[in-house]
C-alpha positions as CSV (number, residue, x, y, z in Angstrom):
1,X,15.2,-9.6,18.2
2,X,15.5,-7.7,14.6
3,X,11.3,-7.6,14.8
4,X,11.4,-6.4,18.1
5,X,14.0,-3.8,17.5
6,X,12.4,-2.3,14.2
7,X,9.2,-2.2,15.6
8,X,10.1,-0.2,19.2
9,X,12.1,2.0,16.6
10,X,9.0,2.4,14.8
11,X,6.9,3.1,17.4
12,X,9.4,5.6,19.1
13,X,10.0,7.6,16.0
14,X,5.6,7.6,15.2
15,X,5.2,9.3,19.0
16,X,7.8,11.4,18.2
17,X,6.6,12.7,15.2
18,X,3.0,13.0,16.3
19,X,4.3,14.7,19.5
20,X,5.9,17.1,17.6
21,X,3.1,17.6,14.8
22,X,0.6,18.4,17.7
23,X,2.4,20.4,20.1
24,X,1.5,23.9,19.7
25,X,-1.5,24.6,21.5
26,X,-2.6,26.9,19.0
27,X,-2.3,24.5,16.4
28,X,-4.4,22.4,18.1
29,X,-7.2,24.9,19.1
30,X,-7.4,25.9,15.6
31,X,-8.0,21.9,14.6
32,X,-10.8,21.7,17.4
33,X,-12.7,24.8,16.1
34,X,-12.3,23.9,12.5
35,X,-13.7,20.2,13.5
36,X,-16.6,21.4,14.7
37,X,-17.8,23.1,12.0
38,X,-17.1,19.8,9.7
39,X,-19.7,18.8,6.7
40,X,-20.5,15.4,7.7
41,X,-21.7,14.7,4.2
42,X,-18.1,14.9,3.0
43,X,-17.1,12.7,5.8
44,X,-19.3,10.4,4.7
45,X,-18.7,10.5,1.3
46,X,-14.8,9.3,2.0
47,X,-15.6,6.4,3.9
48,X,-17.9,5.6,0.9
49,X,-15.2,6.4,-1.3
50,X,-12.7,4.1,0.5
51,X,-15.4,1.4,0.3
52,X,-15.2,1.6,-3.7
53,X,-11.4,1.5,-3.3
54,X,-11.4,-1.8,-1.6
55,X,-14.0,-3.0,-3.9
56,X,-11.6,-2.2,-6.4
57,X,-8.8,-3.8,-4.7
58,X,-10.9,-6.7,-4.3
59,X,-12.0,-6.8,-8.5
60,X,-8.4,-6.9,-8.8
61,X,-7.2,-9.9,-6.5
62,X,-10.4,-12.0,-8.0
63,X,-8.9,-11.4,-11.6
64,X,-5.5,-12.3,-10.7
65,X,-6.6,-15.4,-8.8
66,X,-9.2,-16.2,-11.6
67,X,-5.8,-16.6,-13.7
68,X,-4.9,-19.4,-11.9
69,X,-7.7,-21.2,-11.9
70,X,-9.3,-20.1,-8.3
71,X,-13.0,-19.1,-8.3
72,X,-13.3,-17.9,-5.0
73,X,-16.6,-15.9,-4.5
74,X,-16.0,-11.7,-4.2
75,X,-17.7,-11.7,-0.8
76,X,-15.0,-14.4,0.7
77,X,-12.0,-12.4,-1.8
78,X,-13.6,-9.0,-0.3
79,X,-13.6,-10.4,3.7
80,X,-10.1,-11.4,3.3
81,X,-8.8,-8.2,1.7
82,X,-10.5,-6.6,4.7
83,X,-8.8,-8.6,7.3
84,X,-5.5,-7.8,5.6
85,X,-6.0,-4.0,5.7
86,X,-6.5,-4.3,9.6
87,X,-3.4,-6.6,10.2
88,X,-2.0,-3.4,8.3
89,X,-3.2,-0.9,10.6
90,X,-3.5,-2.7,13.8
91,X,0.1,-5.3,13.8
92,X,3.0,-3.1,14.2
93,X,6.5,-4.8,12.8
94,X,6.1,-4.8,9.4
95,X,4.1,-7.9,9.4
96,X,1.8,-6.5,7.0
97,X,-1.9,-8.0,6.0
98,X,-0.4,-9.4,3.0
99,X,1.2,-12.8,5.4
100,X,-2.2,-12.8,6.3
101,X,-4.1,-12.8,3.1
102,X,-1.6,-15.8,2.3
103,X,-2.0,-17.8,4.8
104,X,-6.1,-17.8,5.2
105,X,-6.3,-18.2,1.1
106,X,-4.1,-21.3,1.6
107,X,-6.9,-22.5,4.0
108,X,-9.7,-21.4,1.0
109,X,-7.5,-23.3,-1.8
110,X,-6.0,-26.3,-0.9
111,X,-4.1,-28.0,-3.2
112,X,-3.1,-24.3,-5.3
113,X,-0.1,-23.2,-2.5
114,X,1.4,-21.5,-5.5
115,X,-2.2,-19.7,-6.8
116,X,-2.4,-18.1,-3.1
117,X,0.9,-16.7,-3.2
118,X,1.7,-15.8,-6.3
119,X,-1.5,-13.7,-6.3
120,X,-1.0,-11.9,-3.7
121,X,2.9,-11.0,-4.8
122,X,1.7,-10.1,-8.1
123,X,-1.0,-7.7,-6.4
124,X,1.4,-6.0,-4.7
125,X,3.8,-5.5,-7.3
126,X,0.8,-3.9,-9.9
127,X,-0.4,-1.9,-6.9
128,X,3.6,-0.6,-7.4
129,X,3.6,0.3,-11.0
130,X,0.3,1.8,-10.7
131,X,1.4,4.0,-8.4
132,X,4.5,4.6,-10.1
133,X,2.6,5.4,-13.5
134,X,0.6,7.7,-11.5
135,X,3.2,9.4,-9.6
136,X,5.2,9.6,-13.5
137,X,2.3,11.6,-14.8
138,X,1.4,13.9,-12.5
139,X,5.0,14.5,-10.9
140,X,5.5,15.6,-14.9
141,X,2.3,17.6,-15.3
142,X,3.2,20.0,-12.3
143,X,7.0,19.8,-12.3
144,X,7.4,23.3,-12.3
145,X,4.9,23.9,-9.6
146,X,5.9,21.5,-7.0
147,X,9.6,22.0,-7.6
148,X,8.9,25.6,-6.7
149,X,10.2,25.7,-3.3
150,X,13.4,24.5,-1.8
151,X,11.5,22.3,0.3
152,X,9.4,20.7,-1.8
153,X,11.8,20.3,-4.4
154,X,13.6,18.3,-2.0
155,X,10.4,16.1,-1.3
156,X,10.1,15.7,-5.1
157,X,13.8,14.7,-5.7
158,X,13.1,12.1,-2.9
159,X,10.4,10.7,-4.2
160,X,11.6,10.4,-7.8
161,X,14.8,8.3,-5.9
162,X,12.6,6.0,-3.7
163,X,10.3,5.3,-7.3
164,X,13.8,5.0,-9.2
165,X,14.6,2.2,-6.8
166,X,11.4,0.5,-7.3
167,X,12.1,0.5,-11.2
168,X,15.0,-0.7,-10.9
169,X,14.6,-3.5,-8.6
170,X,11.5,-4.5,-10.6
171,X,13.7,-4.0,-14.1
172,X,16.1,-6.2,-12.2
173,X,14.0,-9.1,-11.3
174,X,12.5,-8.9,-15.0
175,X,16.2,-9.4,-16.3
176,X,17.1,-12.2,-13.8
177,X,14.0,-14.1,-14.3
178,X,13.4,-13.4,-17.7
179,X,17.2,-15.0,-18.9
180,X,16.3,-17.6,-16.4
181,X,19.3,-17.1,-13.9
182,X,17.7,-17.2,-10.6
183,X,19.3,-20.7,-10.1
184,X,22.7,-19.6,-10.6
185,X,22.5,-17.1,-7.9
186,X,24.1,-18.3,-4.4
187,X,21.5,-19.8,-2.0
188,X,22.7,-16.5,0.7
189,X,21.9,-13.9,-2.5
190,X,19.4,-11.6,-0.5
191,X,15.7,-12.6,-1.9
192,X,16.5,-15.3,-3.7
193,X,13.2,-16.8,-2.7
194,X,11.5,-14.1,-4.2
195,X,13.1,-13.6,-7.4
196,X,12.2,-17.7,-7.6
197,X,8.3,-16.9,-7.2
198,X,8.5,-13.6,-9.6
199,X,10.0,-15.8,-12.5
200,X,6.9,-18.0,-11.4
201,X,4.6,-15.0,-11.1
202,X,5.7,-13.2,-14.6
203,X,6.0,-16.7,-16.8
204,X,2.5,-17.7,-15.9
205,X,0.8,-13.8,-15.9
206,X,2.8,-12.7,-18.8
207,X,0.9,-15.5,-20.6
208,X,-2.5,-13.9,-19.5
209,X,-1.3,-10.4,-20.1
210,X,-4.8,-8.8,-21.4
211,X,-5.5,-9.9,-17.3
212,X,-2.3,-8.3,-16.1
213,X,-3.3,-5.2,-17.8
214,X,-6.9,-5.2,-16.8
215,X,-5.4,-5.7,-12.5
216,X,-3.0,-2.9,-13.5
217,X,-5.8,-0.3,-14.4
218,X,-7.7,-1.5,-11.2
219,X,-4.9,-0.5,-9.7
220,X,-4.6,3.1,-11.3
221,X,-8.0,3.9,-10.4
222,X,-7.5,2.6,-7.1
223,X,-4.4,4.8,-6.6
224,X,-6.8,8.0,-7.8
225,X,-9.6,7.0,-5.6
226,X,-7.8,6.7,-2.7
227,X,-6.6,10.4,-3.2
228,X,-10.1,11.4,-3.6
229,X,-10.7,10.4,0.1
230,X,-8.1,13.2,1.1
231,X,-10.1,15.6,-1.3
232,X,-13.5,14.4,0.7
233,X,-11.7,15.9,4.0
234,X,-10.8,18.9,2.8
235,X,-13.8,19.6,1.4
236,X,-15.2,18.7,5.0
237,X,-13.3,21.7,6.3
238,X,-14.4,23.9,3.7
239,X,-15.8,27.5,4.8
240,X,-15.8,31.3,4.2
241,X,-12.4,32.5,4.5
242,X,-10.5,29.1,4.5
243,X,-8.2,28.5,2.3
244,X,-8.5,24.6,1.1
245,X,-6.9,22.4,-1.3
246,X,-8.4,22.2,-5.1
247,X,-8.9,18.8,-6.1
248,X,-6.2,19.1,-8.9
249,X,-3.6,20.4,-6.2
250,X,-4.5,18.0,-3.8
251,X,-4.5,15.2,-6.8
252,X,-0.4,17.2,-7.3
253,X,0.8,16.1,-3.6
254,X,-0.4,12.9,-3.1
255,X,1.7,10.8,-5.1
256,X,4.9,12.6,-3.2
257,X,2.9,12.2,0.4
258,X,1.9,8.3,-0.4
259,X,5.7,7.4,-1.7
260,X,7.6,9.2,1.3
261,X,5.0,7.7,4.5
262,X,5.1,4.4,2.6
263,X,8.5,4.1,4.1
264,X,8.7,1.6,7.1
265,X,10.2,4.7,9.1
266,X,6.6,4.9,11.0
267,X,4.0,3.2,12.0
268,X,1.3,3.5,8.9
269,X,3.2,6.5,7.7
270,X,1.6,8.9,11.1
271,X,3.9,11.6,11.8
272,X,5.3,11.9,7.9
273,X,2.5,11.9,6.2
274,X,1.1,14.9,8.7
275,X,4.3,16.8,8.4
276,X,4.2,16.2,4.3
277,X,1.1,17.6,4.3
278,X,1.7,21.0,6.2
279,X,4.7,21.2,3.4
280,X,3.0,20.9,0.7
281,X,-0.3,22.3,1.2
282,X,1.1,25.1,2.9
283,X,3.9,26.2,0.6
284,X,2.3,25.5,-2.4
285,X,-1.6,25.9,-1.5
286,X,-1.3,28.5,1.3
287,X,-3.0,26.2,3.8
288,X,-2.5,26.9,7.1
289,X,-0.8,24.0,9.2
290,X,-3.1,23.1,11.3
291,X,-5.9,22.5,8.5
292,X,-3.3,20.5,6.2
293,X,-2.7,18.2,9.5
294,X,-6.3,17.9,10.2
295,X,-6.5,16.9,6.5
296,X,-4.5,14.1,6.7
297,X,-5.6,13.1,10.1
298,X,-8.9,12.7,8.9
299,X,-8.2,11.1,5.5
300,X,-6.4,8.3,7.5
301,X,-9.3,7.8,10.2
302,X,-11.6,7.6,6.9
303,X,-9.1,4.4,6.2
304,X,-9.1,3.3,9.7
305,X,-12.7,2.9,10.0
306,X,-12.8,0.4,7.2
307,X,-9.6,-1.3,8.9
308,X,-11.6,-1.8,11.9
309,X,-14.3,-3.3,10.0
310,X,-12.0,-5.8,8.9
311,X,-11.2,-6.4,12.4
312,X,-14.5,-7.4,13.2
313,X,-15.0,-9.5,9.9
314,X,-11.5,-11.4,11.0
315,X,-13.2,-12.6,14.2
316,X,-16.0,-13.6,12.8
317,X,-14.0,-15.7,10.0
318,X,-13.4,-19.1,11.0
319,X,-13.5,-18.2,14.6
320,X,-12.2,-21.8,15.6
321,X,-8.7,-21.5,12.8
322,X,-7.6,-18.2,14.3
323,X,-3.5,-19.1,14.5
324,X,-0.7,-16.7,16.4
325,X,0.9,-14.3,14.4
326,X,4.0,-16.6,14.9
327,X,2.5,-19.6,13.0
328,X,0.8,-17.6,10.1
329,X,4.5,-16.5,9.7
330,X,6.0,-19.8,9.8
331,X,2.8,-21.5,7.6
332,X,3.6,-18.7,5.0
333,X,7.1,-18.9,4.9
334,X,7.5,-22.8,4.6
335,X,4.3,-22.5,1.4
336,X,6.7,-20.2,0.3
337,X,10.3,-21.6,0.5
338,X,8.1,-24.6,-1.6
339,X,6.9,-22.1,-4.3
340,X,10.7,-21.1,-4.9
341,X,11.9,-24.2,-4.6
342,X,9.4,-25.5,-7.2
343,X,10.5,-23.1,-9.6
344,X,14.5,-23.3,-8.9
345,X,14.2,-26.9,-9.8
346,X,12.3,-26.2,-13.0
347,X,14.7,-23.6,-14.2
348,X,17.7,-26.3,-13.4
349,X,16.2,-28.7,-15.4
350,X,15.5,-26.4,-18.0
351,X,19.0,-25.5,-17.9
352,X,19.8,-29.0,-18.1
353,X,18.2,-29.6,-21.7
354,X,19.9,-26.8,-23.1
């Protein structure tokens, strides 16, 4: 019922959005014609740019699992990261490709339950810092410039809060698991189960920290290269007269665009990220509105098309283990209610000897 409910609420408030970001008809004739003059070779070149981002992606997630002991081959490591990114796109809910990534690496490594999801958390949580190292340095770089309208200064401060958070809650689950507490903490204590697998996650990768470190600059340059797809677009649009993004501004707004439509407020951030974009490109750039939303438009379909790749690659893995989204849900959640547990009873006995 709580799926159901967050996901028509999601859906709802992404037509809304989108409704409202396309409803002048002079917006939208201004798109058209700007479309049609398009350099395709820009086009192109971010859909080849988003390639090198998954490939990066990918470099990552074999280096993490490598950790652990799991070889699994960069083609199988790539396909699976590719069927993740379309259960991104294409599953709305919040299910996310990263239940899905568990649960078909359980099926490549049996036997290393813990290796499969412990990668993937760990993934995800460099892919945060990365972004929040990024966001750090440039937010500081350009302070002056982005906080130089009410509105944007607004976007800034709300970004700074949402990455504050993430610090926090990271600095949190350091502290907690590093002091070994996780145990003590009530079985209702919200993400319990999670804390479990970080002190898991950071005991064994904190051991193999020239690794961690070598995932975490993956994950800069990942962060930066997806930017540069947004670049590729507006350099697409490019002509005599236009007024389009430079590649340092452009490299300025991103971190705030990517922070704020990363929120589970819409589906895949569409309506905020649009709306970001006519903010900040057009205060601070002096792009009209209808360029900044064909901007983002088109970055994101660059993203979709590799999304729908991964469609096509996920029904063409193991055609004859395809499982309902409700089992890969309950698979995952039962590997890793184990994982925790595992840990919870090694930090008791732990406890025990001291």
């Amino acid at each position: 019922m709580k799926k159901a409910a967050l996901t028509t609420l999601q859906v709802a408030v992404t037509l809304g959005l989108l409704w409202y970001v396309f409803l002048a008809p002079a917006k939208r004739a201004e798109m058209l014609h700007t479309l049609r003059g398009a350099h395709v070779g820009w086009l192109l070149g971010g859909l080849v740019v988003y390639g090198f981002v998954e490939l990066l992606a990918g470099a990552r997630w074999v280096l993490l699992l490598r950790v652990q002991g799991v070889s699994l081959s960069v083609a199988r490591t790539f396909a699976l990261l590719l069927i993740g990114l379309f259960f991104n796109f294409f599953i709305p809910g919040g299910t996310g490709g990263d239940v899905v990534k568990i649960y078909y690496l359980l099926k490549e490594t049996h036997g290393q339950r813990a290796a499969a999801i412990l990668s993937v958390l760990v993934d995800r949580i460099l892919g945060l810092i990365g972004l929040i190292i990024l966001a750090g340095v440039i937010v500081a770089w350009k302070w002056e410039w982005l906080l130089s309208t009410p509105t944007t200064a607004q976007g800034v401060w709300t970004t700074l809060f949402i990455l504050g958070f993430a610090v926090s809650g990271i600095a949190f689950s350091f502290a907690v698991t590093g002091f070994g507490l996780v145990h003590l903490l009530p079985s209702s204590f919200p993400g319990r189960e999670r804390l479990a697998e970080l002190a898991m996650a950071y005991n064994l990768y904190g051991r193999a920290w020239r690794h961690a470190l070598g995932a975490l600059a993956l994950s800069i340059l990942a962060h930066a290269g997806y930017f540069f797809i947004f670049y590729c677009a507006a350099e697409a649009f490019r002509s005599d007269g236009v007024r389009t993004p430079t590649l340092g501004e452009l490299f300025s707004v991103m971190p705030v665009v990517n922070t704020i439509a990363a929120m589970p407020i819409s589906l895949g951030g569409l309506g905020i990220r649009e709306g970001l974009f006519e903010v900040f490109l057009g205060q601070l750039c002096g792009v009209s509105n209808a360029l900044a939303v064909l901007i983002s438009s088109t970055g994101y379909l660059l993203t979709l098309v590799w999304g729908i790749l991964g469609g096509a690659i996920y029904l063409l893995y193991r055609p004859s283990e395809h499982a309902r989204l409700r089992e890969i849900r309950a698979a995952v959640a039962t590997a890793e209610h184990a994982v925790a547990e595992e840990e919870l009873a090694i930090e008791a006995a732990e406890q025990k000897k001291r």
